[in-house]
C-alpha positions as CSV (number, residue, x, y, z in Angstrom):
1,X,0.0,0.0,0.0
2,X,1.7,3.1,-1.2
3,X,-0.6,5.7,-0.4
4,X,0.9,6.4,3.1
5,X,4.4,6.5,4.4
6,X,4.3,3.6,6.1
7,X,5.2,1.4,2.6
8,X,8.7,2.4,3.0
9,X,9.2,0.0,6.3
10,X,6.6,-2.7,4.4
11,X,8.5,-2.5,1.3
12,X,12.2,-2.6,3.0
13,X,10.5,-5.7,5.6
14,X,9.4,-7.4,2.1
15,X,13.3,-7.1,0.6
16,X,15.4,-7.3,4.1
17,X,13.2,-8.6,6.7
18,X,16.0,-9.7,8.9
19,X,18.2,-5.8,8.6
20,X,18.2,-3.8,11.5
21,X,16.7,-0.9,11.0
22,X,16.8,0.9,14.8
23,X,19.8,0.2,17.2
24,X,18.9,1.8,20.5
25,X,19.7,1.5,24.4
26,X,21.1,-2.0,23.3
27,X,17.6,-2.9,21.5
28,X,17.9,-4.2,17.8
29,X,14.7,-4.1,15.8
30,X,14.1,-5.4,12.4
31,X,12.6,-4.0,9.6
32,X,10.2,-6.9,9.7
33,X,9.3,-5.9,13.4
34,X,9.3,-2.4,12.9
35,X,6.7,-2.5,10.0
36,X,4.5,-4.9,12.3
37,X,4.7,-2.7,15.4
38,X,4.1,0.4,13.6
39,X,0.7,-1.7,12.6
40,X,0.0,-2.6,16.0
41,X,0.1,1.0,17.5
42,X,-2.1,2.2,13.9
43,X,-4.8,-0.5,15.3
44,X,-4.2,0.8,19.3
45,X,-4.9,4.4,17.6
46,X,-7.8,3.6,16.0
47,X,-9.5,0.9,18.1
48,X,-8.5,2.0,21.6
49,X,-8.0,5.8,21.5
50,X,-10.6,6.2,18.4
51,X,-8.1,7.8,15.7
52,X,-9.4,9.5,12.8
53,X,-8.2,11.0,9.7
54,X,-6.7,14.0,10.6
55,X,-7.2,14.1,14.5
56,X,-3.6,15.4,16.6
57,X,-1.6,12.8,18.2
58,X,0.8,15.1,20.5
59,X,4.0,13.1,21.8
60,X,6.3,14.4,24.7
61,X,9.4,12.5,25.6
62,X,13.2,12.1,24.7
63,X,14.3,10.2,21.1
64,X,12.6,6.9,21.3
65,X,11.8,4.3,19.2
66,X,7.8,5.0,20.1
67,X,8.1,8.2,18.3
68,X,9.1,6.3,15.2
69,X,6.2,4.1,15.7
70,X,3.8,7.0,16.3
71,X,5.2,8.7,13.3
72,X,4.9,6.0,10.9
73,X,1.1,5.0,12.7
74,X,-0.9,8.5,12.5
75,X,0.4,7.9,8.5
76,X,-1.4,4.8,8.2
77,X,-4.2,6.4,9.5
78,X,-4.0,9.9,8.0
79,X,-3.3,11.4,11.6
80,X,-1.8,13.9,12.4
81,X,1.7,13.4,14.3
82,X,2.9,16.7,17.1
83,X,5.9,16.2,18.7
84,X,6.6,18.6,21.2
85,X,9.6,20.5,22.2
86,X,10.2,19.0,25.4
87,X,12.3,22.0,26.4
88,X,9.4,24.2,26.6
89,X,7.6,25.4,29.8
90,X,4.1,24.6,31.3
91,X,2.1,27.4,29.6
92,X,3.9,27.4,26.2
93,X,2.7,23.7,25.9
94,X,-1.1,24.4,26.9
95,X,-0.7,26.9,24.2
96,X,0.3,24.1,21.4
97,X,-2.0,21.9,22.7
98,X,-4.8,23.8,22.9
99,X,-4.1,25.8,19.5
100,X,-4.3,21.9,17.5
101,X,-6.9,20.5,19.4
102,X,-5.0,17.5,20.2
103,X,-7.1,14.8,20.8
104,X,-4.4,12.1,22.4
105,X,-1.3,13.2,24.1
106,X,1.4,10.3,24.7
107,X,4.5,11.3,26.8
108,X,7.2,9.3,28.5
109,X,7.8,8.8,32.2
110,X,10.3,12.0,32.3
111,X,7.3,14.5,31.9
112,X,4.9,12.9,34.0
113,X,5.1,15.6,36.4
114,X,5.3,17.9,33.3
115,X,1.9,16.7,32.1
116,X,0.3,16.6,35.4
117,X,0.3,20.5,35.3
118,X,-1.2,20.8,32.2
119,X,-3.7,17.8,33.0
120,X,-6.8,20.1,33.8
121,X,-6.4,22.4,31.2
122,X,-6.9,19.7,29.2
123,X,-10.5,17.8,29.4
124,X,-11.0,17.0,25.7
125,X,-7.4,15.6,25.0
126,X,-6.1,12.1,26.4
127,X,-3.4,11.1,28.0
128,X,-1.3,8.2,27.0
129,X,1.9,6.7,29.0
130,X,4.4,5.2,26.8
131,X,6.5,3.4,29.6
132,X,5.0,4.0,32.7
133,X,1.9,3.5,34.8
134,X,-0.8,6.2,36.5
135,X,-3.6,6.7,37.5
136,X,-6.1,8.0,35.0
137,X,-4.2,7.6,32.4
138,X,-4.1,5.2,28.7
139,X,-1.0,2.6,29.1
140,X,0.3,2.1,25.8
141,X,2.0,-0.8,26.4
142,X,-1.1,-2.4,27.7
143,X,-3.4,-1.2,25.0
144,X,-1.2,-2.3,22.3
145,X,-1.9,-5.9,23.9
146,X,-5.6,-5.4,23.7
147,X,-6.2,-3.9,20.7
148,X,-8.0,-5.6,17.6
149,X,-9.2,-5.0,14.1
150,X,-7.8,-3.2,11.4
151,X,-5.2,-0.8,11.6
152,X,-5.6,1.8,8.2
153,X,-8.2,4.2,7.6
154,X,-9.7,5.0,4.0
155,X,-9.3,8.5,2.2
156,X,-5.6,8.3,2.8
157,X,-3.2,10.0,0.5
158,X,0.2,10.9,0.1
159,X,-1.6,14.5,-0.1
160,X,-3.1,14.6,3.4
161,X,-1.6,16.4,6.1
162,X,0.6,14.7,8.0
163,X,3.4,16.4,10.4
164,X,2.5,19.6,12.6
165,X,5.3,21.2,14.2
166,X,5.4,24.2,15.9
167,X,7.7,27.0,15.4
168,X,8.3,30.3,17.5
169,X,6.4,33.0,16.5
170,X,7.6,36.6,15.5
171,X,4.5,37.7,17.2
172,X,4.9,36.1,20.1
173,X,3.0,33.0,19.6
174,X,4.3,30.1,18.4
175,X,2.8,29.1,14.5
176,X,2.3,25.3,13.9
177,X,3.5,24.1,9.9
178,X,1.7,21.4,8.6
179,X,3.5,19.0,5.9
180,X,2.0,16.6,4.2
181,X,3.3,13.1,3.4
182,X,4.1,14.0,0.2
183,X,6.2,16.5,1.9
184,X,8.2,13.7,4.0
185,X,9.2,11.5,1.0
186,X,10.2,14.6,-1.0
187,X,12.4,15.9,1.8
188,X,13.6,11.9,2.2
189,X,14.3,12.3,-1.8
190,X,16.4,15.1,-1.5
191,X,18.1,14.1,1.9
192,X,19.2,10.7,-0.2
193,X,20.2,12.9,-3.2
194,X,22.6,15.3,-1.3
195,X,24.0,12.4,0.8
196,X,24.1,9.3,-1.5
197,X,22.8,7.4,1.6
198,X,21.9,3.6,1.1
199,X,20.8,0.6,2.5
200,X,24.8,0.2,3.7
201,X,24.3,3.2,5.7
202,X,24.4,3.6,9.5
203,X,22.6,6.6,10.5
204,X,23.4,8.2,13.9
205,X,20.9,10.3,15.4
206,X,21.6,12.3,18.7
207,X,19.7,15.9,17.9
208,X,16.0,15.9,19.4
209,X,13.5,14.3,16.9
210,X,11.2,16.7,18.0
211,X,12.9,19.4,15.6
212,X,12.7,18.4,11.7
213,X,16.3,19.0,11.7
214,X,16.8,15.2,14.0
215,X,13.4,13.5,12.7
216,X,14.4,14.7,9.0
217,X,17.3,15.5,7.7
218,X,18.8,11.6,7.9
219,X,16.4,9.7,10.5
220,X,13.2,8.8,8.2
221,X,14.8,9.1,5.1
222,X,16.9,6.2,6.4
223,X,13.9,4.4,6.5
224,X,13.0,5.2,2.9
225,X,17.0,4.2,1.9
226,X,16.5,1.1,4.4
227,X,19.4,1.8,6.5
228,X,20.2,1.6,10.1
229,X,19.3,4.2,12.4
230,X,21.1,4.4,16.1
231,X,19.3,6.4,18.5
232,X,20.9,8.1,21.5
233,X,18.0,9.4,24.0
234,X,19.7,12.8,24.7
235,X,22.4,14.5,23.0
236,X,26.1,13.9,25.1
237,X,28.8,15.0,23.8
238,X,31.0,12.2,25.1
239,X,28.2,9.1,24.0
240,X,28.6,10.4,20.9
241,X,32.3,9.9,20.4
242,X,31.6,6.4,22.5
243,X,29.1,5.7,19.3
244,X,31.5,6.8,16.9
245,X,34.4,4.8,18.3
246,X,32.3,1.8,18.4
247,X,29.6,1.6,16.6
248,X,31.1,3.1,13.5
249,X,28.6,5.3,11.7
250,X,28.8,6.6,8.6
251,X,26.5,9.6,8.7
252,X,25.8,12.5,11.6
253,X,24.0,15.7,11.9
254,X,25.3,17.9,14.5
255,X,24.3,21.6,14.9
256,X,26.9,24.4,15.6
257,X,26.5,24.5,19.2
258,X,27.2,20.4,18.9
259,X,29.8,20.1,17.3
260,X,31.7,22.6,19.8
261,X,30.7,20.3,22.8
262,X,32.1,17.1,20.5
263,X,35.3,18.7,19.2
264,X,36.1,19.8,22.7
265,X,36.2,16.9,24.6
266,X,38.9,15.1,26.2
267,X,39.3,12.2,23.7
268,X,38.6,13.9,20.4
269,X,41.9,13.9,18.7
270,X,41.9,10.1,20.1
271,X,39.0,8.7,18.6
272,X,38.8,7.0,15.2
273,X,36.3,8.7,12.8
274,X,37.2,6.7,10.1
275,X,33.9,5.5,9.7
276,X,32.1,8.6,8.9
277,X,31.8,10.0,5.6
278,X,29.9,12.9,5.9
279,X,28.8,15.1,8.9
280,X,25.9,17.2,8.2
281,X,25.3,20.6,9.7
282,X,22.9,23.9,9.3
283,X,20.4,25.7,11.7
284,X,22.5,28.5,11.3
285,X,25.3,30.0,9.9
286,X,27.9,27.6,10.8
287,X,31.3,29.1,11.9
288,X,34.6,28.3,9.8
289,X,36.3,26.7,12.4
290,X,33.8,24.4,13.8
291,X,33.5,23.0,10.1
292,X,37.5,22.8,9.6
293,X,37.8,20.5,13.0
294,X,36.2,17.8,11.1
295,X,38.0,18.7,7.9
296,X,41.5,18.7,9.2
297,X,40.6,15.0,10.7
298,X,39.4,13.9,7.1
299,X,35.8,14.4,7.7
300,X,33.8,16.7,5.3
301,X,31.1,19.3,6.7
302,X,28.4,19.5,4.4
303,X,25.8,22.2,5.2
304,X,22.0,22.1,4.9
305,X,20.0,24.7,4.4
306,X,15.8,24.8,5.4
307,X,13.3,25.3,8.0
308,X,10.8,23.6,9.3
309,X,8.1,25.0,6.7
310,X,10.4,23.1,4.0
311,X,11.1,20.0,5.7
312,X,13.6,21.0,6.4
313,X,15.7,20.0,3.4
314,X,16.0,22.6,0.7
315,X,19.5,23.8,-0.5
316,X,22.9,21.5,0.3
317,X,25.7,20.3,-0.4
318,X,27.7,17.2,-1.7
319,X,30.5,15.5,-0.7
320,X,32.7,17.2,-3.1
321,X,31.0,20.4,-2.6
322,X,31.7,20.3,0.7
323,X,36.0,19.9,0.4
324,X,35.3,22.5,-2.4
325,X,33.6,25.4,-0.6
326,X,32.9,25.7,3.5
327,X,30.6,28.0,4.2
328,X,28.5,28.1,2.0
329,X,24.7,26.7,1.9
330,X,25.4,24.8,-0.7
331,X,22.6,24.1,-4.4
332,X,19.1,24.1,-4.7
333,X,17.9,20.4,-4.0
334,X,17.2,18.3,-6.7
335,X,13.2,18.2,-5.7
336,X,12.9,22.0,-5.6
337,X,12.9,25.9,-7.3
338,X,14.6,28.8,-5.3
339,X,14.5,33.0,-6.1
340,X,16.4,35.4,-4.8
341,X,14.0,39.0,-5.3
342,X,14.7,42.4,-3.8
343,X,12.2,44.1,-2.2
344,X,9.6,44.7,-5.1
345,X,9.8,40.7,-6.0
346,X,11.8,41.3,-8.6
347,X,14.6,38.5,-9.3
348,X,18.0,39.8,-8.5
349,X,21.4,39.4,-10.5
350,X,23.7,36.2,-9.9
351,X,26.2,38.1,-6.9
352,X,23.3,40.4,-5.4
353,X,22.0,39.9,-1.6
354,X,17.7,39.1,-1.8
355,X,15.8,37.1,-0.1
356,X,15.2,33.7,-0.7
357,X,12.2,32.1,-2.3
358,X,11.3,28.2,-2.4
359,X,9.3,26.0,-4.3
360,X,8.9,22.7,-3.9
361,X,7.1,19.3,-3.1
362,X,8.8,19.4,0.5
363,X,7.3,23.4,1.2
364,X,4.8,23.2,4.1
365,X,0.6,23.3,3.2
366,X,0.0,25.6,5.5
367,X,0.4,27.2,9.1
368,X,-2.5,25.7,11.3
369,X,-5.3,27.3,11.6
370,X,-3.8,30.5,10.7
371,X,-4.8,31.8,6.9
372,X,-2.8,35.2,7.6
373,X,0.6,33.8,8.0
374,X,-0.2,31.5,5.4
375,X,-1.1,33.9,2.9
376,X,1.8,35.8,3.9
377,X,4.4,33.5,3.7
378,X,3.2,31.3,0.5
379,X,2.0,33.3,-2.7
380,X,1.7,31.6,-5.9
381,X,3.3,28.9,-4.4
382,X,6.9,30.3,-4.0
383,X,7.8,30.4,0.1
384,X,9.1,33.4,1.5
385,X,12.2,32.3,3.7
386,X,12.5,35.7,5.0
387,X,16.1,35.1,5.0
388,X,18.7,36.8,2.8
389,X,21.7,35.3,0.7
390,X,22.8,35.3,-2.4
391,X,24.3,33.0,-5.7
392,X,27.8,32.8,-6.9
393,X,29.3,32.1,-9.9
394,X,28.8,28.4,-9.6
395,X,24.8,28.6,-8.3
396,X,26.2,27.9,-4.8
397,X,24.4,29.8,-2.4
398,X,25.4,32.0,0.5
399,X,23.2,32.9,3.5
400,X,24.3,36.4,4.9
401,X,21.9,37.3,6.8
402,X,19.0,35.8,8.8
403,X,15.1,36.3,9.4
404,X,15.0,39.7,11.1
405,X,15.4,39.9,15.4
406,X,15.5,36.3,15.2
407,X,18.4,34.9,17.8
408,X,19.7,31.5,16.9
409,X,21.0,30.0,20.1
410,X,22.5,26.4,19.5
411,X,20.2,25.0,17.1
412,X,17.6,27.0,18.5
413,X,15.5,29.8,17.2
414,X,14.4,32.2,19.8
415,X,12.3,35.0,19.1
416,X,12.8,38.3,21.3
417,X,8.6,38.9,20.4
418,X,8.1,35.9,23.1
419,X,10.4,37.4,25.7
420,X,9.2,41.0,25.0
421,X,5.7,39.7,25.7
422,X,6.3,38.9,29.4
423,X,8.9,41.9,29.5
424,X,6.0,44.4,28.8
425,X,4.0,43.1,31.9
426,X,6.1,44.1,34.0
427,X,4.5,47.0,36.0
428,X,8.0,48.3,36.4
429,X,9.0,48.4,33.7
430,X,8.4,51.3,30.8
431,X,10.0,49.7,27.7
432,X,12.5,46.8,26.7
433,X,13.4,45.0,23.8
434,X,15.4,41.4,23.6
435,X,18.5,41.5,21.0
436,X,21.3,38.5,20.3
437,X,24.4,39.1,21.6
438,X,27.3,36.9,20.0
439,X,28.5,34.6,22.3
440,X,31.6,31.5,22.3
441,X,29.6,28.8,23.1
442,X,26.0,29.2,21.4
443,X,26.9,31.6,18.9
444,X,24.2,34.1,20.1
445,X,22.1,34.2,23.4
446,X,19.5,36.8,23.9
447,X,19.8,40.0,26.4
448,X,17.4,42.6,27.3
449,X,17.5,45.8,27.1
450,X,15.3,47.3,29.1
451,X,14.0,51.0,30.9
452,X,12.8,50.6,34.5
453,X,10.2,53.1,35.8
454,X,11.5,56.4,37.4
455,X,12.8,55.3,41.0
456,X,12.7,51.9,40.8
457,X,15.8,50.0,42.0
458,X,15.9,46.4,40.3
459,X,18.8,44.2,40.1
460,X,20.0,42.0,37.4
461,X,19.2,38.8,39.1
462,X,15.9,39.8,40.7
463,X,15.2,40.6,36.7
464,X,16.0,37.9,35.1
465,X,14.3,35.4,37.5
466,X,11.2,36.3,36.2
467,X,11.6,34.4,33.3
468,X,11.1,31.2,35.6
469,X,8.2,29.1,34.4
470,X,7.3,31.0,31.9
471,X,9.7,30.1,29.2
472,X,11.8,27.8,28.3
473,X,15.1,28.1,30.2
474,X,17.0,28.1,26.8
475,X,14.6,31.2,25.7
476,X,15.5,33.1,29.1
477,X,17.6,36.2,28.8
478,X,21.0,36.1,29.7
479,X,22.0,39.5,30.9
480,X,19.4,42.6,31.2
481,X,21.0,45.8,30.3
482,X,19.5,48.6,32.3
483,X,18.9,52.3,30.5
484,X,17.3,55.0,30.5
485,X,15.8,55.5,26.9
486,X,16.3,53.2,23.3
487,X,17.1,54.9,19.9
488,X,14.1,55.3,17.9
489,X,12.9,56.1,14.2
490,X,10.4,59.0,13.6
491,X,7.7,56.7,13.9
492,X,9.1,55.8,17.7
493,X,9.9,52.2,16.5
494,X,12.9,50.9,18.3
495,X,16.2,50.8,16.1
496,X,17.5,47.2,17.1
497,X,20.4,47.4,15.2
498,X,21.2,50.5,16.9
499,X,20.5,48.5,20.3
500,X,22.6,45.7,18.7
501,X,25.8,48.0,18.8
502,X,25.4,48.8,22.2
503,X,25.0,45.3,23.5
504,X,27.8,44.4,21.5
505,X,30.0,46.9,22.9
């Protein structure tokens, strides 16, 4: 049946029954058992919890096989599949769940406690425990022993939405992207394309799956390729050199922040990377030396460019583009159409800074339940990156710039419009604005910038704990710049840039 994503495990069990597909925790499981366990949680779905076409499955918890079995079940059933950021707080989660409606949310014994809070916010959605037992709550584990009857639904396309993830919003609220299945496999196409990835390949995956960069750039199109996937729960630093050492992988994503921690521990210069032959990076722009680490050791760097709205796979490079030029974002996948327009749309010349239009099977349908930011972002079908760059000579591109105010920490985007929002409830405070400030380890964290009220005396710490709860600790500022006015236009909109030079001074 090739009219959901779940044909790629059937077809892969039907040719290699016996190859390992996931490696995990010292777990192997078949291609054969992965395609019948993904059927068993499809029937549990439908038959225990009551799945239809298109209701939310949400899914809180650390990289886990159950994910993939989630994933590849809410296709088979034209669900829709939410995995949530387990880094965020309380509130932003009730906002997620509340904006899709979830009907089911599944999460892992970690966030009980988590979920507990949200529990009576929640009366219409369900909660599921993957690997643990409470009281009031759906056990997976024992439903999936229960269950009975079929496990597909009817009406199911390639076409029907598929994977909502949620990505910070510029207004302050997050906006949820919805991909289709048709989406997935064109992303998996180009992933392939870029890496030349195979059934001989052994992917490892260590970034969060609950970002398309770990769930797409090499973990399900591995699935498609019928490789091996290794799974590390949480991202260390030192498990990761362990893996490589031991395991011997052959491909790796690894964000900037990442590869800092890996290249700067104790036994990197000792351990054999021999077996990889191609690290992937992207999220943002990735420094020079980070990349030259791996090339000095005979590893190539090989960036990706994309968001979450394109799957994230978009614009890359090869092997041998990677040796050839470091740096840059590499050329337009094989499965889609870029632009580069100045500010009236018009299509700039080869060498000129625009911003960057896509087009593409892999593009999102739409943002969820929001027809503004949809029409805003996708017209006539081209998707407005909001980013800027440029092509050479060669049609390699160049990102020089990023989506305005945005602060990419790690591999994360922060947006100062979130912070702002609980800045501007302060009763003590008159004005503030959140700006990135370059920084060693994450290449930028974000800092406020702020006016108190005439005669009140607040302290840095006694500021920045307010943050507690409220967001995610990685969104929190990391200094608060105390002053008495902020540069302005005519207009009395707040010249960042202007605030930019301060900070970074």
């Amino acid at each position: 049946m090739t009219d959901n994503l779940s044909f790629w495990l059937e077809k892969n069990a039907d040719f290699t029954p016996g190859k390992i597909a996931i490696r995990f925790e010292g777990e192997e499981v078949t291609y054969r058992s992965f395609s019948e366990t993904v059927h068993k949680h499809a029937r549990t779905l439908k038959h225990v919890y009551g799945i239809g076409r298109g209701d939310r499955i949400a899914f809180l918890g650390m990289n886990h096989p159950d994910l993939l079995y989630l994933f590849f079940a809410c296709a088979r059933l034209g669900a829709i599949f939410l995995p949530l950021n387990w880094r965020l707080a309380v509130p932003e989660h009730l906002f997620i769940l509340k904006d899709a409606t979830a009907k089911l949310l599944i999460c892992d014994a970690e966030f009980e406690k988590h979920v507990n809070k949200l529990k009576k916010d929640l009366s219409d959605c369900d909660l599921v425990s993957s690997d643990f037992e409470a009281d009031n709550w759906h056990s997976l584990q024992k439903d999936l022993l229960i269950a009975d009857g079929d496990n597909s639904n009817p009406h199911v396309t390639m076409e029907t939405p598929f994977l909502l993830v949620y990505t910070s919003g510029t207004t302050g609220r997050p906006k949820g992207a919805i991909l289709t299945q048709h989406a997935i496999q064109t992303n998996a196409h180009n992933s392939i394309h870029y890496s030349g990835m195979t059934d001989t390949d052994h992917i490892l995956t260590a970034l969060p799956m609950f970002h398309v960069g770990g769930l797409n750039i090499q973990t399900t199109p591995a699935f498609y390729a019928g490789a091996t996937v290794t799974i590390h729960r949480r991202f260390n630093p030192e498990e990761i050199l362990r893996s490589i050492q031991t395991e011997k992988p052959t491909l790796l994503v690894l964000v900037p922040a990442t590869i800092q921690a890996v290249t700067s521990q104790p036994l990197w210069m000792e351990t054999d990377l021999s077996s990889l032959r191609l690290v992937n990076s992207g999220s943002s722009m990735v420094p020079l030396p980070l990349i030259m680490a791996f090339h000095d050791r005979g590893v190539p760097v090989a960036q990706v460019y994309g968001s979450t709205e394109t799957g994230p796979v978009a614009i890359y490079q090869k092997i041998e583009n990677a040796w050839k030029k470091p740096g840059s974002a590499g050329k337009v996948a094989m499965h889609c159409e870029m632009r580069i327009v100045d500010d009236n749309d018009k299509d700039v010349k080869q060498g000129q800074s625009g911003e960057i239009l896509l087009k593409g099977g892999n593009i999102l349908f739409e943002y969820w339940g929001n027809e503004t930011a949809t029409k805003n972002s996708i017209r006539d079908s081209w998707f407005y990156t909001g980013d800027i760059g440029y092509q050479d000579e060669d049609g390699d591109v160049w990102i020089n710039d990023r989506k305005k105010d945005v602060v990419i920490s790690g591999s994360e985007n922060i947006y100062p419009a979130e912070i702002e929002a609980i800045i501007h409830e302060m009763t003590d405070i008159t004005d503030g604005v959140v700006v990135g400030k370059p920084d060693d380890k994450w290449g930028e964290v974000p800092v406020a910038v702020v006016i108190p009220k005439y005669g009140v005396d607040l302290s840095e710490a006694e500021f920045l704990g307010r943050f507690q709860e409220q967001l995610a600790r990685y969104k929190h500022p990391k200094a608060v710049f105390f002053v008495e006015d902020l540069p302005r236009n005519a207009m009395g909109k707040v010249l960042k840039y202007e605030v930019r030079k301060f900070v970074d001074n």
